[in-house]
C-alpha atoms as an extended CHARMM CRD file, in Angstrom:
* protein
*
       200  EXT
         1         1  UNK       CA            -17.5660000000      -44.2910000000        3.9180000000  PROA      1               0.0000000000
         2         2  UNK       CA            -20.7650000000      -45.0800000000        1.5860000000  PROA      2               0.0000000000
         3         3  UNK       CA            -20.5200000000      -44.7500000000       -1.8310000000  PROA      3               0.0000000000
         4         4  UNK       CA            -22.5080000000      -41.7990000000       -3.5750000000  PROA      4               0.0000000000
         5         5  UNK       CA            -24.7040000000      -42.4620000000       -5.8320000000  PROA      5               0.0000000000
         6         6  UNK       CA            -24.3160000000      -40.1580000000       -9.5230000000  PROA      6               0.0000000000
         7         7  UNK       CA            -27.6360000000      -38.1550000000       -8.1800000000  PROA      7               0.0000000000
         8         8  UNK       CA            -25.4180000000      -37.6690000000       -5.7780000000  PROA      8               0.0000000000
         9         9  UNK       CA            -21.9840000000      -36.2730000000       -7.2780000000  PROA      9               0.0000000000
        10        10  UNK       CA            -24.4480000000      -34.4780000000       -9.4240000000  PROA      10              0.0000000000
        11        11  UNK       CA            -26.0250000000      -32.1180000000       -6.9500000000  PROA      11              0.0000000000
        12        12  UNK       CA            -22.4610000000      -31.7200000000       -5.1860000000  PROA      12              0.0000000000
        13        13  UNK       CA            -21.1090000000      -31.1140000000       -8.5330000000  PROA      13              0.0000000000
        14        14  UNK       CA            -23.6540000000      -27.8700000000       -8.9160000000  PROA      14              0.0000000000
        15        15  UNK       CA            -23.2680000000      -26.8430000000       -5.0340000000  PROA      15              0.0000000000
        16        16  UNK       CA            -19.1010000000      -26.3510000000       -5.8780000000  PROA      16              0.0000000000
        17        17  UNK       CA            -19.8460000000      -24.5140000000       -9.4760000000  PROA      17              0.0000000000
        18        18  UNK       CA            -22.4580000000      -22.2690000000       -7.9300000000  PROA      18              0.0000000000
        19        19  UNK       CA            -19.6630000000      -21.5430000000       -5.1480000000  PROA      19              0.0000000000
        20        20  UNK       CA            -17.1840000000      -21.2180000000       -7.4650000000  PROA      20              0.0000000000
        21        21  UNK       CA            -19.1640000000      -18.7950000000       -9.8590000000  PROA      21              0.0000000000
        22        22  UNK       CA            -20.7200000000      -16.6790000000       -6.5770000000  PROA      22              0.0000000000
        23        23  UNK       CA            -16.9060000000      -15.9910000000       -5.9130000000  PROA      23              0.0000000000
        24        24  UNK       CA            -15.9970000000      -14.4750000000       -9.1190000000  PROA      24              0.0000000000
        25        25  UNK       CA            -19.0890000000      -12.5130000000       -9.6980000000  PROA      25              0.0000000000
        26        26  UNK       CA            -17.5140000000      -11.2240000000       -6.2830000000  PROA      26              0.0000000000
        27        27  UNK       CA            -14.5510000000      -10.6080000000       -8.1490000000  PROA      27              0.0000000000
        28        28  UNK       CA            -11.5390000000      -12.5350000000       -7.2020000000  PROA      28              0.0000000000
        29        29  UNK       CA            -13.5720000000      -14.9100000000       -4.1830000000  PROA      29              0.0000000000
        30        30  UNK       CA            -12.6620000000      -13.6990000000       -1.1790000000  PROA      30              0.0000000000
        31        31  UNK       CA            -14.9560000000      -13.8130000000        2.1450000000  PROA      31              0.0000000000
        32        32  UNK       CA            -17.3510000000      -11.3930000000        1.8030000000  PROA      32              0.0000000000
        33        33  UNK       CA            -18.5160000000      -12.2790000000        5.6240000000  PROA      33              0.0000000000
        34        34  UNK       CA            -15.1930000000      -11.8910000000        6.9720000000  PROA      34              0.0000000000
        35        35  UNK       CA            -15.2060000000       -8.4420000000        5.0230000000  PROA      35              0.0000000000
        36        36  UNK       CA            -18.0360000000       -7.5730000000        6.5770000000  PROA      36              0.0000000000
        37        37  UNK       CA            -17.5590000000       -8.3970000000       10.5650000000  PROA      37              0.0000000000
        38        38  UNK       CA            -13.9740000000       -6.1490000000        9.9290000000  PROA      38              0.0000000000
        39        39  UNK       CA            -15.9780000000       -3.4130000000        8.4780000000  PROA      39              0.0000000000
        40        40  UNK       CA            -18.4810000000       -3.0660000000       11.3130000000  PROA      40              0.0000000000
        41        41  UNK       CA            -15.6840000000       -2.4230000000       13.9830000000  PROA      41              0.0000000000
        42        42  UNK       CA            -15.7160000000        1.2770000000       14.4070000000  PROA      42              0.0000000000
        43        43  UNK       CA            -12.6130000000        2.9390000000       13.3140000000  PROA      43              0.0000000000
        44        44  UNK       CA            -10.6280000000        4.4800000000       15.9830000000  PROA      44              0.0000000000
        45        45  UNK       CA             -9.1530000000        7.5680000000       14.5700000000  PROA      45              0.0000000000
        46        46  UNK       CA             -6.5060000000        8.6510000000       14.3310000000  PROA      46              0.0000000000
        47        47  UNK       CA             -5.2460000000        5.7990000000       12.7970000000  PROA      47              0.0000000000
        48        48  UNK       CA             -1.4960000000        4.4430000000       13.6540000000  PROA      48              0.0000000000
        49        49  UNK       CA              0.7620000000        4.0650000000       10.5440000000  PROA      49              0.0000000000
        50        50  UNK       CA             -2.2350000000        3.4280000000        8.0940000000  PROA      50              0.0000000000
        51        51  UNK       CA             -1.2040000000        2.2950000000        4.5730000000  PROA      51              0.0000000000
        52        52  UNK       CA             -3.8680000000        1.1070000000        1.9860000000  PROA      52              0.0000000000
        53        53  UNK       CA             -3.6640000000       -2.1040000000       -0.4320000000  PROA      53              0.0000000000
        54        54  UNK       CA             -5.2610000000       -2.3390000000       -3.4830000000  PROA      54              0.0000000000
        55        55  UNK       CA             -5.6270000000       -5.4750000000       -5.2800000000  PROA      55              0.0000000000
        56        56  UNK       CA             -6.7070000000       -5.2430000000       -9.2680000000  PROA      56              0.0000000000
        57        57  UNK       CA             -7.3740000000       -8.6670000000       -9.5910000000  PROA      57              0.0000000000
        58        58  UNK       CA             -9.2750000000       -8.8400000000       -6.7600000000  PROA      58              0.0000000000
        59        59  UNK       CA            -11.2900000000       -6.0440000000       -6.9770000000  PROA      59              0.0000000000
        60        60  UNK       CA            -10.5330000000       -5.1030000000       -3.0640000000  PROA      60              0.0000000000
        61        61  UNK       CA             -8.9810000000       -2.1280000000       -1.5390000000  PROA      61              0.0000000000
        62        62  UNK       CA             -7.7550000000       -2.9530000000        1.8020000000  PROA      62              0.0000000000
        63        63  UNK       CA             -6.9330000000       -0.4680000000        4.5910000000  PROA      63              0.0000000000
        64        64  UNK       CA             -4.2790000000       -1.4970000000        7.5360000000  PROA      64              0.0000000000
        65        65  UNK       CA             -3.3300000000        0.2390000000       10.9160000000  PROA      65              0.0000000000
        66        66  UNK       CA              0.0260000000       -0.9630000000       10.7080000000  PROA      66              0.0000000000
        67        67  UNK       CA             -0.3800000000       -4.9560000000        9.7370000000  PROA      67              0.0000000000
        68        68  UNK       CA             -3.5500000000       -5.2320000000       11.2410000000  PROA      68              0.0000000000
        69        69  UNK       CA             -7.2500000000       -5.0980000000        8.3910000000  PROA      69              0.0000000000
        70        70  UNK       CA             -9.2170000000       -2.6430000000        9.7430000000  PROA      70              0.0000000000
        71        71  UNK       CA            -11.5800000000       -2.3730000000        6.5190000000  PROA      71              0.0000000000
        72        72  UNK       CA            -11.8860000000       -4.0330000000        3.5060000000  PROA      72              0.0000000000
        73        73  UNK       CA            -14.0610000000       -2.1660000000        0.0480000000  PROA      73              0.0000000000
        74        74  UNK       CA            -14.8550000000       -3.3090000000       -2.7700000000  PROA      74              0.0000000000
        75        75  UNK       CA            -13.5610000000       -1.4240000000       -5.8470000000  PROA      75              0.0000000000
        76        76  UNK       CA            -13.7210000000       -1.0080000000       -9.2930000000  PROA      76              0.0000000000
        77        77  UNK       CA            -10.8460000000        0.1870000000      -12.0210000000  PROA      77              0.0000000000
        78        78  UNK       CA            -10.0650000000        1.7240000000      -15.0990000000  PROA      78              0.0000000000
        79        79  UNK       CA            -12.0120000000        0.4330000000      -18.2720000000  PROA      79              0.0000000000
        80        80  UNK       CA             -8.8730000000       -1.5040000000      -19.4300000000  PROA      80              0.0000000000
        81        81  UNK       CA             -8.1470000000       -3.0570000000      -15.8640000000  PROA      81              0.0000000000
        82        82  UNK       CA             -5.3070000000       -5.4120000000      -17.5790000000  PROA      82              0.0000000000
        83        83  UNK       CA             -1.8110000000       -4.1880000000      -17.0290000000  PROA      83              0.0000000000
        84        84  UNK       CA              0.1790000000       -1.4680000000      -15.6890000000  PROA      84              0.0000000000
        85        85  UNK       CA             -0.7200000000        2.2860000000      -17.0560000000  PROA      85              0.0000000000
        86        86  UNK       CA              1.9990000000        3.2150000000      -19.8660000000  PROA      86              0.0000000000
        87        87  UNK       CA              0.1810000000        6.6320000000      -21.0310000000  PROA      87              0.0000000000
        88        88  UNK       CA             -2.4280000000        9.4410000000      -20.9950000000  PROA      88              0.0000000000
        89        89  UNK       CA             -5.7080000000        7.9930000000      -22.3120000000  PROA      89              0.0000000000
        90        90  UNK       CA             -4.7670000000        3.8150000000      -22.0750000000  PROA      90              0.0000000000
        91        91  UNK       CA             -8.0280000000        3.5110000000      -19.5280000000  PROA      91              0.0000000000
        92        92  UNK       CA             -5.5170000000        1.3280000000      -17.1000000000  PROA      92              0.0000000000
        93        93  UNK       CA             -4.9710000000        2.2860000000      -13.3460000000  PROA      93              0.0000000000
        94        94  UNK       CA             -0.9380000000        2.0000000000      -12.5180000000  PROA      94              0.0000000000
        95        95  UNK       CA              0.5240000000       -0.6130000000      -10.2770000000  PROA      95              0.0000000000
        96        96  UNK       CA              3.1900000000        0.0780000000       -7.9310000000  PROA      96              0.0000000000
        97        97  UNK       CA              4.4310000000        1.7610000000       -4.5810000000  PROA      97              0.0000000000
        98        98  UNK       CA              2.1130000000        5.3020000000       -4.0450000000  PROA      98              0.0000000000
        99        99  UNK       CA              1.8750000000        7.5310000000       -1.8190000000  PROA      99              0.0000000000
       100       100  UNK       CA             -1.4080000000       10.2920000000       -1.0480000000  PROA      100             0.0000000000
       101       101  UNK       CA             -0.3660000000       13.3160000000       -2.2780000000  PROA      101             0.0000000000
       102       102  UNK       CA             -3.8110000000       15.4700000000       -1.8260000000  PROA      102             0.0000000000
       103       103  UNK       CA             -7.0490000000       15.1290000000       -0.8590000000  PROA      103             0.0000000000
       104       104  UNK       CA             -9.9520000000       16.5300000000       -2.6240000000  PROA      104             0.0000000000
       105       105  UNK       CA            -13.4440000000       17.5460000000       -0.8130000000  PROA      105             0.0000000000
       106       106  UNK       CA            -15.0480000000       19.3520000000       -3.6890000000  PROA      106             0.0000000000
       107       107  UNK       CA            -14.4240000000       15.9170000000       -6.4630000000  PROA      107             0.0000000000
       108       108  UNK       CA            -16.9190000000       15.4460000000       -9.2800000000  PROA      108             0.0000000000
       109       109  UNK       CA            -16.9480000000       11.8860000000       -7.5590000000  PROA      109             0.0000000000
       110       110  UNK       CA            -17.8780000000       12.6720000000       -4.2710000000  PROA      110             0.0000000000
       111       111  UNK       CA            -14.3440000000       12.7460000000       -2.1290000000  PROA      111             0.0000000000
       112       112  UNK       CA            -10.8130000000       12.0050000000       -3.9120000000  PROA      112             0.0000000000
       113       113  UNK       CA             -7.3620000000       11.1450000000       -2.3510000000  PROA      113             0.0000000000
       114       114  UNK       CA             -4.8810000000       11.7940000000       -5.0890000000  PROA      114             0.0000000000
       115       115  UNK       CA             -1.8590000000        9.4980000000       -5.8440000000  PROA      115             0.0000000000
       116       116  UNK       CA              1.3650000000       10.5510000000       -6.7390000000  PROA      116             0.0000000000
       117       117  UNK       CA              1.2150000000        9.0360000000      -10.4650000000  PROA      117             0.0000000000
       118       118  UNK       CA              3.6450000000        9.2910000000      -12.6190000000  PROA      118             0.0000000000
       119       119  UNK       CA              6.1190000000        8.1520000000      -10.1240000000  PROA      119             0.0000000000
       120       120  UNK       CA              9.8750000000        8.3730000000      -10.7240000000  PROA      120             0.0000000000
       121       121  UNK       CA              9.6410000000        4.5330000000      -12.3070000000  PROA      121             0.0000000000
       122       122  UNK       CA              7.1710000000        5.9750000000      -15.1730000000  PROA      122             0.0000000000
       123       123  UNK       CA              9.4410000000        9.1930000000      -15.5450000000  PROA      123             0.0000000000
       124       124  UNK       CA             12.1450000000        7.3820000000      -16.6060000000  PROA      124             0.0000000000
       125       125  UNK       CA             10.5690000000        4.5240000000      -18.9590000000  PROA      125             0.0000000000
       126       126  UNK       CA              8.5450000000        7.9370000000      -20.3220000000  PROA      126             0.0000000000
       127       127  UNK       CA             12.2540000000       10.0620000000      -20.6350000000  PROA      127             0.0000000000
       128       128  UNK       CA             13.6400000000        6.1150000000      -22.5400000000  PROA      128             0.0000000000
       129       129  UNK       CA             10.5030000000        5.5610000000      -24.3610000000  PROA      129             0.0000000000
       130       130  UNK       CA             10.3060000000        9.3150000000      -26.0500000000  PROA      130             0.0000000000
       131       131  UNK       CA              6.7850000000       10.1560000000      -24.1060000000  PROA      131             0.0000000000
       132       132  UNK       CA              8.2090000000       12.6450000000      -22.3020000000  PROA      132             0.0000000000
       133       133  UNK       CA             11.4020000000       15.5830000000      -22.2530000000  PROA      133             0.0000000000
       134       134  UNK       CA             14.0060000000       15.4780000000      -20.1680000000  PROA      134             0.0000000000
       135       135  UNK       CA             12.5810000000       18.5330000000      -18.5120000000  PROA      135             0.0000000000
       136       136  UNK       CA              9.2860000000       16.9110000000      -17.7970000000  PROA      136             0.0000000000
       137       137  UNK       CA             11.2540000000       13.7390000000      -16.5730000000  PROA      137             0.0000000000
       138       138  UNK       CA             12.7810000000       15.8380000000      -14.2550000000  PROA      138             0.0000000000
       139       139  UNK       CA             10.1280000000       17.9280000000      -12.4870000000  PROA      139             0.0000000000
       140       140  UNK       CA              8.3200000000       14.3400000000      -11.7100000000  PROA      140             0.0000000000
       141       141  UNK       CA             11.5290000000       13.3890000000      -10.1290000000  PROA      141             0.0000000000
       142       142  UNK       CA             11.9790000000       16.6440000000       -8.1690000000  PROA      142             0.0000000000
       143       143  UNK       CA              8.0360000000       16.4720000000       -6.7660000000  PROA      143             0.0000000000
       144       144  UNK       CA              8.1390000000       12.7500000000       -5.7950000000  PROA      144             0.0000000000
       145       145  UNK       CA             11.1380000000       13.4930000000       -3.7500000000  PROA      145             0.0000000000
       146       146  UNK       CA              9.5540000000       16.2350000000       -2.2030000000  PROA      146             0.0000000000
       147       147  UNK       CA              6.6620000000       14.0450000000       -1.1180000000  PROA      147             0.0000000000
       148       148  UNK       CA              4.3230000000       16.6990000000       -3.3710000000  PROA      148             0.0000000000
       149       149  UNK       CA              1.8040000000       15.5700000000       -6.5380000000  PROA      149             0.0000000000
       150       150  UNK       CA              3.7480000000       15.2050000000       -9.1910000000  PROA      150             0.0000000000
       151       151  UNK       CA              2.9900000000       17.0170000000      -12.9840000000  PROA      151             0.0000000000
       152       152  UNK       CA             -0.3210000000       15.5810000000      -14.4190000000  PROA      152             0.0000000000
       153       153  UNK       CA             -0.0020000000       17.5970000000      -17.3700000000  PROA      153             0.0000000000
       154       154  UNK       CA              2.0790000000       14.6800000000      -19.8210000000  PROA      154             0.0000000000
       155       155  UNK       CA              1.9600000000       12.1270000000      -21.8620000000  PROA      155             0.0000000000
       156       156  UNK       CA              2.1920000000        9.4520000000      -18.9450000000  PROA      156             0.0000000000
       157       157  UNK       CA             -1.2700000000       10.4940000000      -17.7790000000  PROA      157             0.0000000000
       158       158  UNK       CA             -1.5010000000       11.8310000000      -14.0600000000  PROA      158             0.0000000000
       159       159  UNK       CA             -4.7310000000       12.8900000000      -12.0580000000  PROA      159             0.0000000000
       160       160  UNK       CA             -5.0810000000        8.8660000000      -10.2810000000  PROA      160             0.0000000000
       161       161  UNK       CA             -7.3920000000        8.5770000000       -7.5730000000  PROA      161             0.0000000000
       162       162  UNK       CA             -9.0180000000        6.6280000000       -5.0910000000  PROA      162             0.0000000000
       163       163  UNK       CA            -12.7220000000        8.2610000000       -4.9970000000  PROA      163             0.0000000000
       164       164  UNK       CA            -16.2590000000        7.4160000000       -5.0750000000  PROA      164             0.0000000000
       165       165  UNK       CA            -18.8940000000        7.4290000000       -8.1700000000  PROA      165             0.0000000000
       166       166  UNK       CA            -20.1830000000        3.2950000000       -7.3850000000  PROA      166             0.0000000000
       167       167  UNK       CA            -18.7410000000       -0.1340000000       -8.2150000000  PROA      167             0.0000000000
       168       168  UNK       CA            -20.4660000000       -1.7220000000      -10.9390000000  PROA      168             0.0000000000
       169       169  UNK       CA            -18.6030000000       -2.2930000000      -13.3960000000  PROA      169             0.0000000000
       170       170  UNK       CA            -14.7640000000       -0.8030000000      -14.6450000000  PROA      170             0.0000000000
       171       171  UNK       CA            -15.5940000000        2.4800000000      -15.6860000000  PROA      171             0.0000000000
       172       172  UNK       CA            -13.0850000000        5.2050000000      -14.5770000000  PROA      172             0.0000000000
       173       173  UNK       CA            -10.5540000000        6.3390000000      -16.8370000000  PROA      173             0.0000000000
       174       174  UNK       CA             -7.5660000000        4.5270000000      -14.8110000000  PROA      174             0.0000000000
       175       175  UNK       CA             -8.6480000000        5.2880000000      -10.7920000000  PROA      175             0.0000000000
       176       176  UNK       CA            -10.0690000000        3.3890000000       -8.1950000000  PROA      176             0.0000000000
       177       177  UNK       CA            -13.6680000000        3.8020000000       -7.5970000000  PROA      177             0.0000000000
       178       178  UNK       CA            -15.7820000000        3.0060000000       -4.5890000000  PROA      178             0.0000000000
       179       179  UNK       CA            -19.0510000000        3.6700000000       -2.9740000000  PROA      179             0.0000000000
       180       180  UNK       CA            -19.2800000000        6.9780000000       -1.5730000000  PROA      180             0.0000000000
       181       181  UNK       CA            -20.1350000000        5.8790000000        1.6520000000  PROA      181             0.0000000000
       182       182  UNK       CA            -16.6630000000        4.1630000000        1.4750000000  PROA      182             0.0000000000
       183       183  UNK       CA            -14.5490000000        6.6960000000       -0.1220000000  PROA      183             0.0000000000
       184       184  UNK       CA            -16.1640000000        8.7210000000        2.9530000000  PROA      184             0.0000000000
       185       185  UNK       CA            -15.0980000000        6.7510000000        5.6160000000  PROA      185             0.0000000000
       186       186  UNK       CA            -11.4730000000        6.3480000000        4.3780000000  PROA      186             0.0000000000
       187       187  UNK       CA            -10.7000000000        9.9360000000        3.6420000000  PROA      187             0.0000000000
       188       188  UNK       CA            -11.8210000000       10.5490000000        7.1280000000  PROA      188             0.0000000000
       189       189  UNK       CA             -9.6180000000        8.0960000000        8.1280000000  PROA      189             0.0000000000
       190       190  UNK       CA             -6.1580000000        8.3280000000        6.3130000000  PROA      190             0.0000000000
       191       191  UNK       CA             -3.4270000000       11.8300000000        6.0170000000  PROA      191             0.0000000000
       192       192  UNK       CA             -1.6280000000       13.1920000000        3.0910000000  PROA      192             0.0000000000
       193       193  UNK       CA              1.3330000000       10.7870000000        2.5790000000  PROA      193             0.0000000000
       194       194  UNK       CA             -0.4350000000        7.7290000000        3.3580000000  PROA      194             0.0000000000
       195       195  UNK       CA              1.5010000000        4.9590000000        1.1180000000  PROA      195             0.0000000000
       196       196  UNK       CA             -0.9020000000        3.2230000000       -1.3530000000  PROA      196             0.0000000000
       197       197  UNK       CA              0.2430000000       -0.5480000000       -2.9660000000  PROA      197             0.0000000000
       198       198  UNK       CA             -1.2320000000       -1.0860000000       -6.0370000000  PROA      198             0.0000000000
       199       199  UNK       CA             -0.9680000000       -4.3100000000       -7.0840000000  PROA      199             0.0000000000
       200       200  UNK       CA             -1.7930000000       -6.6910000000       -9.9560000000  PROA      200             0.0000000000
């Protein structure tokens, strides 16, 4: 193998940092091609056992017919993306096991899919922490169970979505935002009780 020359390593050196920065401004890498050839494979709807992934770090919302990609979005978060949401107001979109709970044609952002947030893991850190009463604690509980939209009305926040408004930059106050044409093509595409990942 010949030896390069320092020109050489140079130029190679700003190829892989030019990479390397394309990917985050993409936020979190990724292959934006491969997102692309899985996105222009029509959808065959109804969709079998559809569940959605979202990954915060990654800035990608990924939809699955059972354990096969069938699209793949970008997405934006809450204007304090860092960490899981602890209360009403904290800008920071929750991470955990969701499920759909309602969908929403008339949205201020375009088209919404609500998630059941607070969950029965916030009720009870909220009931331990003092955020919330017993009573409150409880009627979370009971709607979760019930596969219904929980109480959106305390202290833990409530009212998460997945809906459009753009992706620029982190500016909901804890949802998941994409492009309309996006949010348009998965609320065609996915039911009430659709389970939503959320993860870090």
């Amino acid at each position: 193998m010949r030896k390069l020359s320092a020109v050489s390593w140079f130029v190679l050196a700003l190829v892989a940092g030019a990479c390397l920065a394309a990917g985050q401004a993409r936020g979190g890498g990724g292959a934006p091609e491969e997102d692309e050839s899985v996105n222009r494979v029509p959808l065959k709807l109804p969709l079998k056992k559809p569940r959605i992934v979202v990954s915060k770090s990654g800035r990608r919302l990924t939809l699955y017919e059972d354990r096969k990609v069938v699209r793949v979005y970008r997405m934006v978060l809450g204007f304090a993306p860092e960490g899981d949401k602890g209360r009403q107001g904290d800008g920071r979109t929750p991470e955990g096991d969701f499920y759909v709970c309602m969908k929403n044609e008339k949205s201020r952002f375009y088209l919404s899919l609500g998630l059941n947030y607070p969950d029965e893991a916030a009720a009870r850190r909220g009931f331990g922490e003092g955020l919330i009463t017993r009573e409150q604690r409880d009627r979370i509980v009971s709607a979760v169970r019930a596969r219904r939209c929980p109480p959106w009305d305390t202290a833990l926040g409530g009212e998460i979505m997945i809906h459009g408004g753009g992706t620029g930059d982190d500016w909901t106050l804890g949802c998941v935002a994409l492009e309309n044409e996006h949010i348009k093509e998965l609320f065609d595409a996915v039911p009430r009780g659709t389970p939503v990942r959320i993860e870090p």
